[in-house]
DSSP file (Angstrom, degrees, kcal/mol; ACC not computed):
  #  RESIDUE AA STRUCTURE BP1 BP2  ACC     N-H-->O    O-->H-N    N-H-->O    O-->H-N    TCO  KAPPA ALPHA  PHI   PSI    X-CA   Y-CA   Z-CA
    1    1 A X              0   0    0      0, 0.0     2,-0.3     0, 0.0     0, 0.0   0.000 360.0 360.0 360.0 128.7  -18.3   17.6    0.5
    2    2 A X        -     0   0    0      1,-0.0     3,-0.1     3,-0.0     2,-0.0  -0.733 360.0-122.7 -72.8 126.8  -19.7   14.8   -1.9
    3    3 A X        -     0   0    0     -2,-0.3     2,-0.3     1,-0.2    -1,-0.0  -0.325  38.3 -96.7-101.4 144.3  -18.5   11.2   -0.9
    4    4 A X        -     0   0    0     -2,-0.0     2,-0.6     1,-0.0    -1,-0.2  -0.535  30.9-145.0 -56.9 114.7  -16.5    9.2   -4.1
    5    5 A X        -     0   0    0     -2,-0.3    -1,-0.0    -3,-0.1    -3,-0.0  -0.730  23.1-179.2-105.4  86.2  -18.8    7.2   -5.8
    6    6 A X        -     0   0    0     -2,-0.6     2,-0.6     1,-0.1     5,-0.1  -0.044  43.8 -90.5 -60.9 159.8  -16.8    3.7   -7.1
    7    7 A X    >>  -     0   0    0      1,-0.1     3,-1.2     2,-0.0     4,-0.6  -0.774  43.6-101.7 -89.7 146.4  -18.6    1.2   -9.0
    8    8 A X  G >4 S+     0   0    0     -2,-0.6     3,-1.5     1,-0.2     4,-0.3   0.846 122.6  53.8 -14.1 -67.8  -20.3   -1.8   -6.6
    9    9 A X  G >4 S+     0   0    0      1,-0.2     3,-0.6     2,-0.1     4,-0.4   0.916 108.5  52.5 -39.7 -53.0  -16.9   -4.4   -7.7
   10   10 A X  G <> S+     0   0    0     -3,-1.2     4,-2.0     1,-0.2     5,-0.4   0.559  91.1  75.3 -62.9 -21.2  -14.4   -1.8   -6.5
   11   11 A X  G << S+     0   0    0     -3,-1.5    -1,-0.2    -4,-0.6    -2,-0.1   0.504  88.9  50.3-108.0  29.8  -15.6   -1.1   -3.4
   12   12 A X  T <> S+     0   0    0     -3,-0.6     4,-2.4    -4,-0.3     5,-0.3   0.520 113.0  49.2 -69.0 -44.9  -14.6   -3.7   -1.5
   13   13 A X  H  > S+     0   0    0     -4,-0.4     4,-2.3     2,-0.2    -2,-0.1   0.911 111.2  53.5 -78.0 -23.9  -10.8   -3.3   -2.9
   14   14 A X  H  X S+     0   0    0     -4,-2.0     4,-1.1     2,-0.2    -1,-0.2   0.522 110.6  43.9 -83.2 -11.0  -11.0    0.2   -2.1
   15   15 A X  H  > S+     0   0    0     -5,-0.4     4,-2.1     2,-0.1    -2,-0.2   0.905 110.5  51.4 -70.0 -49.9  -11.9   -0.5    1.2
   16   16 A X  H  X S+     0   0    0     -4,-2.4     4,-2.5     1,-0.2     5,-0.4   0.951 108.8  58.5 -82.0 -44.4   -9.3   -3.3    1.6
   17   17 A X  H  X S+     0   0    0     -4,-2.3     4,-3.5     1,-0.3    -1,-0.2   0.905 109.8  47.4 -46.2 -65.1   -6.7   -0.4    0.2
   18   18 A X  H  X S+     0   0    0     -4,-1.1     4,-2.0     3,-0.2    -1,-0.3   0.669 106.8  50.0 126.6 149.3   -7.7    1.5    3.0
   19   19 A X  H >X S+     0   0    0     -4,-2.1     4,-2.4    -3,-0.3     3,-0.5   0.997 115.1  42.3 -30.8 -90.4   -7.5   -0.8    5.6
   20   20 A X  H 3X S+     0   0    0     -4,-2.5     4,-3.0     1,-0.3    30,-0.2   0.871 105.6  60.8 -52.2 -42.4   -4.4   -1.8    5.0
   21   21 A X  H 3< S+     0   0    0     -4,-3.5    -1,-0.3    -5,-0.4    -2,-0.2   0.964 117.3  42.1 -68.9 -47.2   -2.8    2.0    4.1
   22   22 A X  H <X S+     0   0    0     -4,-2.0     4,-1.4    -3,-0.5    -2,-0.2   0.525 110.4  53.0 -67.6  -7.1   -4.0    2.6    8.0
   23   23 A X  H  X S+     0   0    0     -4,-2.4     4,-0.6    24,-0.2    -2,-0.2   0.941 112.4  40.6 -63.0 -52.1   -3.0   -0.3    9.5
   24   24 A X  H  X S+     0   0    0     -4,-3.0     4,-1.3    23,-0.2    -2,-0.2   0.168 116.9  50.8 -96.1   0.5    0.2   -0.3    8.5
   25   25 A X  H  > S+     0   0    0     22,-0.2     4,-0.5    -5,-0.1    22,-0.2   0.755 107.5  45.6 -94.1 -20.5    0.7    3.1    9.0
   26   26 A X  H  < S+     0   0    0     -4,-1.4     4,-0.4    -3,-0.2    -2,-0.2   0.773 119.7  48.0 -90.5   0.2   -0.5    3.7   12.1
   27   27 A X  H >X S+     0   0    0     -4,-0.6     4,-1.2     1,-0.2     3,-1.1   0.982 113.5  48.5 -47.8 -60.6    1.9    0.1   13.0
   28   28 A X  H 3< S+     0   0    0     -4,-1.3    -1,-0.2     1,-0.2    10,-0.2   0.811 108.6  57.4 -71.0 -18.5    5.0    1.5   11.1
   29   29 A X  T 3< S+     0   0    0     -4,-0.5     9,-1.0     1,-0.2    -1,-0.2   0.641 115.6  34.1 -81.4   5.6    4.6    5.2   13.1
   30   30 A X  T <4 S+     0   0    0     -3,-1.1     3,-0.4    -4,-0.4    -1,-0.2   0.563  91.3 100.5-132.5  -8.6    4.9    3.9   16.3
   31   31 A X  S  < S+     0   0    0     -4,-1.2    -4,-0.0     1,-0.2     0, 0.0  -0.429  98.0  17.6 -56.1 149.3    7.6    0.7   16.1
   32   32 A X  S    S+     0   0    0      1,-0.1    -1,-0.2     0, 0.0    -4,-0.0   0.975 126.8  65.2  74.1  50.8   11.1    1.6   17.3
   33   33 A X    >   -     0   0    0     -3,-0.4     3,-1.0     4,-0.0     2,-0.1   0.455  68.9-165.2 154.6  56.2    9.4    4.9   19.2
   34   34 A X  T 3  S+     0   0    0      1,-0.3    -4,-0.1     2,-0.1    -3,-0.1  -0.375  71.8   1.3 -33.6 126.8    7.2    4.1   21.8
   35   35 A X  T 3  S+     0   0    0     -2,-0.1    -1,-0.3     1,-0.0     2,-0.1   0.232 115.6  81.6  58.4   2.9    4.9    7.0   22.9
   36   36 A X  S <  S-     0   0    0     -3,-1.0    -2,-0.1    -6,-0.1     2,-0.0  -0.482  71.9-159.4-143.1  61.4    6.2    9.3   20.5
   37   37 A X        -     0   0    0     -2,-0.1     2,-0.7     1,-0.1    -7,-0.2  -0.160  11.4-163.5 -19.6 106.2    4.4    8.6   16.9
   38   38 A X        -     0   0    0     -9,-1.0     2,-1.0   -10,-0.2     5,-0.2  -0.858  13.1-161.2-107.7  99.1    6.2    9.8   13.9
   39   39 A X        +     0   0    0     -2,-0.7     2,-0.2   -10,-0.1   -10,-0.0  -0.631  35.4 115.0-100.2 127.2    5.1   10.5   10.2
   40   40 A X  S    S-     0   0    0     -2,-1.0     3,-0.4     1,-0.0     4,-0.4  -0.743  77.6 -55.5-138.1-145.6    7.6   10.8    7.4
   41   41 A X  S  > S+     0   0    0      1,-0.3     4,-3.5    -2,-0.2     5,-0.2   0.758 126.8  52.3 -68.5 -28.3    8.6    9.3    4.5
   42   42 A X  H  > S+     0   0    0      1,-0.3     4,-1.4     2,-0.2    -1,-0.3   0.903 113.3  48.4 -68.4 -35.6    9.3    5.8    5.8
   43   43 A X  H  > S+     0   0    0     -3,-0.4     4,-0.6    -5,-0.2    -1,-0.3   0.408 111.8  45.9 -62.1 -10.3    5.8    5.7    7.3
   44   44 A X  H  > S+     0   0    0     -4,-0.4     4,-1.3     2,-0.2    -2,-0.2   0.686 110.2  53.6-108.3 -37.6    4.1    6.8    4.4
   45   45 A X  H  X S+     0   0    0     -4,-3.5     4,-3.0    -5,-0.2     3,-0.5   0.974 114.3  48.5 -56.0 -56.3    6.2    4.2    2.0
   46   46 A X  H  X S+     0   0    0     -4,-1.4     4,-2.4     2,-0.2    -2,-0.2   0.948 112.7  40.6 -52.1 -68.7    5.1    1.6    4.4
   47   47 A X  H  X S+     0   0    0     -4,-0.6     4,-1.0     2,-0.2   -23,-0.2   0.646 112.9  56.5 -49.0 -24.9    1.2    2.5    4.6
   48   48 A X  H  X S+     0   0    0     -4,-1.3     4,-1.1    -3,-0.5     5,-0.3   0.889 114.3  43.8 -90.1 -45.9    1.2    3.1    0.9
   49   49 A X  H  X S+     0   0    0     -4,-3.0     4,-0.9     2,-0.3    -2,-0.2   0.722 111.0  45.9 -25.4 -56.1    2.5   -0.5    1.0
   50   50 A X  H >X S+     0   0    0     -4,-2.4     3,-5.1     1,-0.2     4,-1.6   0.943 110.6  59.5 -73.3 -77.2    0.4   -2.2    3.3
   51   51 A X  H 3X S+     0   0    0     -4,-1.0     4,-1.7     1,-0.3    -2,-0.3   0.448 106.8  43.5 -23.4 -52.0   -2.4   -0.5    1.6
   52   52 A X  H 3X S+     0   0    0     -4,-1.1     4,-1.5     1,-0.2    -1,-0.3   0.590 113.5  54.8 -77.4 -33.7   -1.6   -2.1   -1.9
   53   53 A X  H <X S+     0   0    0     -3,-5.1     4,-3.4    -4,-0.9    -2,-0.2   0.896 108.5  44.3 -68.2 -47.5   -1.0   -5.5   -0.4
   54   54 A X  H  X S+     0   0    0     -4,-1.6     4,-3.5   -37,-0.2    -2,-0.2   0.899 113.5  50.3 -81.1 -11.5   -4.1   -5.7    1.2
   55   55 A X  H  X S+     0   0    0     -4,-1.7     4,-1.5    -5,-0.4     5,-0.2   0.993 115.8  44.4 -59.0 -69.3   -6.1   -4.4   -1.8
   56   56 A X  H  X S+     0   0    0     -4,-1.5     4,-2.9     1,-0.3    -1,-0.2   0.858 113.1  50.8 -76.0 -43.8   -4.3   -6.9   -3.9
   57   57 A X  H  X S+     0   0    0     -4,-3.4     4,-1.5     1,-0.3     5,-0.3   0.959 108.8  50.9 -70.1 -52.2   -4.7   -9.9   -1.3
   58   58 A X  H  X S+     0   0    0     -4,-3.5     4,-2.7     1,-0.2    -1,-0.3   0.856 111.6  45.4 -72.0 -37.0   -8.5   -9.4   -0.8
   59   59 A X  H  X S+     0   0    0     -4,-1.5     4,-2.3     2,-0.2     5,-0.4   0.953 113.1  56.2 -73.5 -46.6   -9.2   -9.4   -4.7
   60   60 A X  H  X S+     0   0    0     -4,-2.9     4,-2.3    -5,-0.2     5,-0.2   0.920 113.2  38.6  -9.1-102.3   -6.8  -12.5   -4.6
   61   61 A X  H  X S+     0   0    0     -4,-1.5     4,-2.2     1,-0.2     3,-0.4   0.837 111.5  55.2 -33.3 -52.4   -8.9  -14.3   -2.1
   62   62 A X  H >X S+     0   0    0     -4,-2.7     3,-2.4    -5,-0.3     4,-0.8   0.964 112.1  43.0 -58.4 -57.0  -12.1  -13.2   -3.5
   63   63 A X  H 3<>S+     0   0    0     -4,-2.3     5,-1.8     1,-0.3    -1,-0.2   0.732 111.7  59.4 -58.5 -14.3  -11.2  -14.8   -7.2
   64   64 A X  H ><5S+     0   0    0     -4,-2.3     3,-0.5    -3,-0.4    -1,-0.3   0.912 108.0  43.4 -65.5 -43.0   -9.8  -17.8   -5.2
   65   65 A X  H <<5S+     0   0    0     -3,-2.4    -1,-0.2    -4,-2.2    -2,-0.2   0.542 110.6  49.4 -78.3  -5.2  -13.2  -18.3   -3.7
   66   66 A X  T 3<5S-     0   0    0     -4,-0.8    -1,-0.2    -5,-0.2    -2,-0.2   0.149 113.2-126.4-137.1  -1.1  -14.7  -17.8   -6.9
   67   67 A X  T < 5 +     0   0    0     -3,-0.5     2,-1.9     1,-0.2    -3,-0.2   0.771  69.8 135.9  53.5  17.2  -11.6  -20.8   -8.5
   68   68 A X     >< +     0   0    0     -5,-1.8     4,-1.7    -6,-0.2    -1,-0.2  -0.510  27.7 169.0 -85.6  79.7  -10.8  -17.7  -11.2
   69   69 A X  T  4  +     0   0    0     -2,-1.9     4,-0.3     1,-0.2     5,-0.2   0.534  62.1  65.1 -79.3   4.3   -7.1  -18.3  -10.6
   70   70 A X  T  > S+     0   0    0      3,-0.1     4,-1.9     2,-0.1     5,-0.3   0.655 105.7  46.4 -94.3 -28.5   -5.9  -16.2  -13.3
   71   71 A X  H  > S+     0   0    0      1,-0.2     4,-1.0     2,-0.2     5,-0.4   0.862 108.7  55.9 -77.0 -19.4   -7.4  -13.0  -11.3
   72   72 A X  H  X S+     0   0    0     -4,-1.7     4,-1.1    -9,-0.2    -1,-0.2   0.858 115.2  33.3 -86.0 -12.6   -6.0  -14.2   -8.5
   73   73 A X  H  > S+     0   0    0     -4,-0.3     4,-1.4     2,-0.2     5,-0.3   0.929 114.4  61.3 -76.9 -50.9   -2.2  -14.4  -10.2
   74   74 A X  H  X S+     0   0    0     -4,-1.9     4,-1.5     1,-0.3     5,-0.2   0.828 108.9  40.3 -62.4 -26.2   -3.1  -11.4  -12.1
   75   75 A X  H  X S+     0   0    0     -4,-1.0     4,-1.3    -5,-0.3    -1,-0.3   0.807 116.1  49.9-117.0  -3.7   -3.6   -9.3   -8.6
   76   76 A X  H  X S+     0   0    0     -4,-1.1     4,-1.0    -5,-0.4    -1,-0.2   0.780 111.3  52.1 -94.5  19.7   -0.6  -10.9   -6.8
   77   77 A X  H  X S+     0   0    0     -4,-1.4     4,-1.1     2,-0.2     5,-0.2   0.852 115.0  37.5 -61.1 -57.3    1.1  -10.1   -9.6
   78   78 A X  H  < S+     0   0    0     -4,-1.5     4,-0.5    -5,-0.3     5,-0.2   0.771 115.3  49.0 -71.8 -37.0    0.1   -6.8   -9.5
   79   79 A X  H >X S+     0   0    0     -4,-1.3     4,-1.4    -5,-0.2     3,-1.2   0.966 109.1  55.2 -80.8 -53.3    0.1   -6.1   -5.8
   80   80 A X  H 3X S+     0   0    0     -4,-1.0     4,-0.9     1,-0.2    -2,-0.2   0.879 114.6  47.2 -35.5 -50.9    3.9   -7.7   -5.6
   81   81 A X  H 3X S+     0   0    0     -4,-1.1     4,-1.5     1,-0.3    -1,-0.2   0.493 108.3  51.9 -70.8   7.4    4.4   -4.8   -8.5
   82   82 A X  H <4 S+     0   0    0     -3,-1.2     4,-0.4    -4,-0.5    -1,-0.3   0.841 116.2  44.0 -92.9 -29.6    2.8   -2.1   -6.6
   83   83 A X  H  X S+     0   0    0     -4,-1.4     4,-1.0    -5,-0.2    -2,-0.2   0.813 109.3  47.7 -82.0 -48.0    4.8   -2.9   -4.0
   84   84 A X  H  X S+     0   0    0     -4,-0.9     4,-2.5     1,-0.2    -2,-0.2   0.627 112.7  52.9 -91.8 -44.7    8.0   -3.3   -5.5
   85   85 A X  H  X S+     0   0    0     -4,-1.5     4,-0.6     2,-0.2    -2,-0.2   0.664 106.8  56.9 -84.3  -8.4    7.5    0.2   -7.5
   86   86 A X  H  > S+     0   0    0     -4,-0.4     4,-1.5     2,-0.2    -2,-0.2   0.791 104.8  47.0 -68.8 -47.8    6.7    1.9   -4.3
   87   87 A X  H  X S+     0   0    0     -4,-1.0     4,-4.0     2,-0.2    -2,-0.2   0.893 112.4  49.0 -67.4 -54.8    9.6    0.9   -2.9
   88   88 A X  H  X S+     0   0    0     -4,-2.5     4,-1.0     2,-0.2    -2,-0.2   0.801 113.1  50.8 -31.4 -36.8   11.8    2.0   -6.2
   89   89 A X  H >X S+     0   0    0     -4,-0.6     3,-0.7     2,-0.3     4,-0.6   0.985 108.3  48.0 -94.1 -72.9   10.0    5.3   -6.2
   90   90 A X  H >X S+     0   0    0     -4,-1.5     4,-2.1     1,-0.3     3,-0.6   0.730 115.8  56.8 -46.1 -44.3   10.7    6.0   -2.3
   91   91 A X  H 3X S+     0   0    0     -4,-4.0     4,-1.2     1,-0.3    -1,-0.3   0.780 103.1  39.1 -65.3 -42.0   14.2    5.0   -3.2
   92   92 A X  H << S+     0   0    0     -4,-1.0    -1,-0.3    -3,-0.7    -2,-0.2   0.561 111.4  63.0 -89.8  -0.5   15.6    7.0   -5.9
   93   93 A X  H XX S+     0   0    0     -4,-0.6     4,-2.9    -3,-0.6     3,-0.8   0.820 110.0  46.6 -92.3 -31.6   13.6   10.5   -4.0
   94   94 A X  H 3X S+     0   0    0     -4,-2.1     4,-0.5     1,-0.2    -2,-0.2   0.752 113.2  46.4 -60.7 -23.7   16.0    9.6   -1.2
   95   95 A X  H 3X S+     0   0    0     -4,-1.2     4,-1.3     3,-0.1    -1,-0.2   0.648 111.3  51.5 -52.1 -32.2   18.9    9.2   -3.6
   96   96 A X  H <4 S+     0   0    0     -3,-0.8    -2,-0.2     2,-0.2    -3,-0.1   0.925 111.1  44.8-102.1 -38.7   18.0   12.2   -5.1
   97   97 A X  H >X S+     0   0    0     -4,-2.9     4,-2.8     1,-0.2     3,-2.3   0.963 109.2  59.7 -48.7 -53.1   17.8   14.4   -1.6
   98   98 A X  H 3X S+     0   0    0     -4,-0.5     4,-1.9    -5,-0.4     3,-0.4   0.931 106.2  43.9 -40.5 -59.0   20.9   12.9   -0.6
   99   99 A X  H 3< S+     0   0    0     -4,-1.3    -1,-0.4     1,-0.2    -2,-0.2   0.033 113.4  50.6 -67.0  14.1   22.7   14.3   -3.8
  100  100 A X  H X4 S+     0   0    0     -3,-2.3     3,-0.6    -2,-0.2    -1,-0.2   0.505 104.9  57.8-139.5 -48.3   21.0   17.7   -3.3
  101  101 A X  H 3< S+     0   0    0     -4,-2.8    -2,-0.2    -3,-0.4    -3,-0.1   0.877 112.4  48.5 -56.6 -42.1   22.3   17.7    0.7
  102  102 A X  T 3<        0   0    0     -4,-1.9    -1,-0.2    -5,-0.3    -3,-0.1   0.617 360.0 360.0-108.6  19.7   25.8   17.4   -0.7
  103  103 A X    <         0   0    0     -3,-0.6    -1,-0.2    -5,-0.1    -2,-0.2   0.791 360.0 360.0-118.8 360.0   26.1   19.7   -3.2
């Protein structure tokens, strides 16, 4: 299998992505359920989450260090919406199961 070749800029945010999308996944699969790891949907909302946060916070930081504060609004803009539509998304397929279970 051939490795994904990103351009030089990107792969630090696809690193940070992730990072974060296993961090937080393997965090959210084991809260509230000691010894007994779980993945669904809520773990996977969550990891997709973290992942998109930390992407967006390390290109943040870097343009902070670099005093280009409109890339740094522009990706906690972006990372708030990544976030925000993630959650939306997660929400209306669980609406939409729900309705399905009761008819």
């Amino acid at each position: 299998m051939r490795a994904l070749s990103l351009p030089r800029a990107a792969q630090p945010t696809a690193e940070a992505f992730v990072k974060g999308l296993v961090t937080t996944g393997v965090l959210a699969s084991i809260q509230n359920r000691p010894g007994r790891p779980v993945l669904d949907k809520l773990v996977v909302r969550r990891a997709l989450q973290g992942g998109a946060a930390l992407a967006a916070g390390t290109v943040a930081a870097q343009a902070w260090q670099r005093q280009d504060l409109g890339r740094a609004l522009t990706a906690i803009a972006l990372g708030t919406a990544s976030v925000m539509v993630l959650e939306q998304l997660m929400k209306e397929t669980k609406e939409k199961q729900d309705g399905q279970e009761k008819a």
